[in-house]
N, C-alpha and C positions, 0 to 999 in steps of 0.2 A: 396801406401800401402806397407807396411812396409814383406821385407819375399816373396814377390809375384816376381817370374823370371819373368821382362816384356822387350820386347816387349811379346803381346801374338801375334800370327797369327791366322785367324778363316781360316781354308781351307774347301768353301764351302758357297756361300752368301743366301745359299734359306730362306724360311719361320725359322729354326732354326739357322744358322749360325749367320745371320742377327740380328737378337734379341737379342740374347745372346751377340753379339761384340759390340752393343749398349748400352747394360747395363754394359758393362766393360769401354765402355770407358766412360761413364756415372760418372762412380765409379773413375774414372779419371788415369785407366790402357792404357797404350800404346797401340793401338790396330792395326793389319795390316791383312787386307782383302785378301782372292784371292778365284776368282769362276774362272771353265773354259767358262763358258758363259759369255760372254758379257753382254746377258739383268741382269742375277744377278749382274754383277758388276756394273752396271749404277744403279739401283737399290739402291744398298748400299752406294757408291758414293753422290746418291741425298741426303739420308740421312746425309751425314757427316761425313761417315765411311773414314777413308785413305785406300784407294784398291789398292794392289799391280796389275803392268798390266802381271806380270809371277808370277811363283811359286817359282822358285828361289829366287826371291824379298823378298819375305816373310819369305821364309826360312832364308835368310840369316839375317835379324831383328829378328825372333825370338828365347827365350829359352823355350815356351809352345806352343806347339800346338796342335789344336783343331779343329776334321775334323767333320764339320757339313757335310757330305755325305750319299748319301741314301745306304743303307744297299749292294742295287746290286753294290754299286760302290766304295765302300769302298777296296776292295782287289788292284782295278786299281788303286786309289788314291796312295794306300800306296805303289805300285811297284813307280809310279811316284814322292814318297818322296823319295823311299829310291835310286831311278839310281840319284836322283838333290844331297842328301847326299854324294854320292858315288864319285861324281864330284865335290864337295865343302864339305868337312866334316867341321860338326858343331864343333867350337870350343868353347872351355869354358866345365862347367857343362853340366852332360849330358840333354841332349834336350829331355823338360816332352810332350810325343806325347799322346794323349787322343784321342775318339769316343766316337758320341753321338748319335751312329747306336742303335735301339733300338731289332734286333735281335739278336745281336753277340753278344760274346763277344771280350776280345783284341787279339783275336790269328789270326785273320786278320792283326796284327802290328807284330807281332813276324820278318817278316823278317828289322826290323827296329833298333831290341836288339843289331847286331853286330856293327851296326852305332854310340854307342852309345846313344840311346833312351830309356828312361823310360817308358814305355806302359800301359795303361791304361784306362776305361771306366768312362766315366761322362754320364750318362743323366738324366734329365730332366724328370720327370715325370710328364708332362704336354702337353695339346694339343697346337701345334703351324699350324693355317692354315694360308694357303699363300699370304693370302690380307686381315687378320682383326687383329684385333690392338694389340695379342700376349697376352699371357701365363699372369696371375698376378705373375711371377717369385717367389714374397718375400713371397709367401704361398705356393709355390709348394714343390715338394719332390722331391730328386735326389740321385740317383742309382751312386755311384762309387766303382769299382773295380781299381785292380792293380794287378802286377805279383809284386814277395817278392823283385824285385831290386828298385820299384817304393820306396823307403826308408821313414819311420815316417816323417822326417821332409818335405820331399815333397807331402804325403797324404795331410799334414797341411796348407802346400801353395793349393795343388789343391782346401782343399776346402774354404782356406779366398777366392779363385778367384769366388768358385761358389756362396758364400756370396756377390760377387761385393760389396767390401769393408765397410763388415759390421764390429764394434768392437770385433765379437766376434773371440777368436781364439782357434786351437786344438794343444792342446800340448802331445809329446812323444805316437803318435798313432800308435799303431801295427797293426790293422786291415787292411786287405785289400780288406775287403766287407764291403761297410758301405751303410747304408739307411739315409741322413741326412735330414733336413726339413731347407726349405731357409726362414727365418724370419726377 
């Protein structure tokens, strides 16, 4: 997919992580796994997911990442990216960090910005339970925000990726609150 920073990482294998890193790699996106539990990574693993066995691992493949974590655990995630960052700064382009905490918004990521990371909200507006067969994704709706560093032409990538590699594309997007419809 043409424009799309890949490797992505999903940080987080549960009922959302999961799905969503399926349909990327589906879409035929680089995709690299990491839960801090074991049964999620076996989990994703069985399906065919590549799961990183650290976080570092992950971090270090990608230039997108996307923290499928529950709402309470999102602040510890992001201390946990940002001390691995701090210890290995991401090189290249700055590294698009997303949440698809369905409370927050990204100021749970803000301590991420000096690292630099482009921060950012994806979700999903759809039910995902934790053992039946997921979301019909290509009808649902999804919620994405950004802070004004999150730049137009990375809006565009974020959402060909939440398209999982559909034709259509966004061009010279200023917004940074958008309601888009996955079709």
């Amino acid at each position: 997919m043409q424009g799309v920073p890949t490797p992505l990482a999903v940080i987080g294998l549960g009922s959302v992580g999961r799905r969503l890193a399926q349909r990327w790699q589906h879409a035929g996106l680089a995709v690299h796994g990491y839960s801090r539990t074991s049964f999620s990574r076996e989990r994703a693993a069985a399906l065919g997911l590549c799961v990183e066995p650290e976080l570092a691992g992950a971090l270090a493949r990608a230039s997108t990442l996307v923290l499928c974590v529950n709402d309470t655990e999102l602040s510890k995630v992001a201390a946990e990216i940002a001390s691995a960052l701090a210890a290995k700064p991401h090189e290249g382009e700055p590294l698009v960090c997303l949440h698809t905490s369905g409370a927050g918004d990204h100021g749970a990521l803000e301590l991420l910005v000096p690292l630099r990371c482009e921060i950012g909200m994806l979700h999903p507006l759809a039910a995902f339970e934790p053992d039946g067969p997921g979301p019909r994704l290509e009808d649902a709706w999804c919620a994405v925000a950004g802070t004004a560093k999150l730049r137009s032409n990375r809006i565009a990538v974020i959402l060909e990726i939440i398209l999982g590699g559909s034709e259509k594309r966004v061009v010279n997007c200023v917004i940074f609150n958008l309601l888009v419809r996955i079709n």
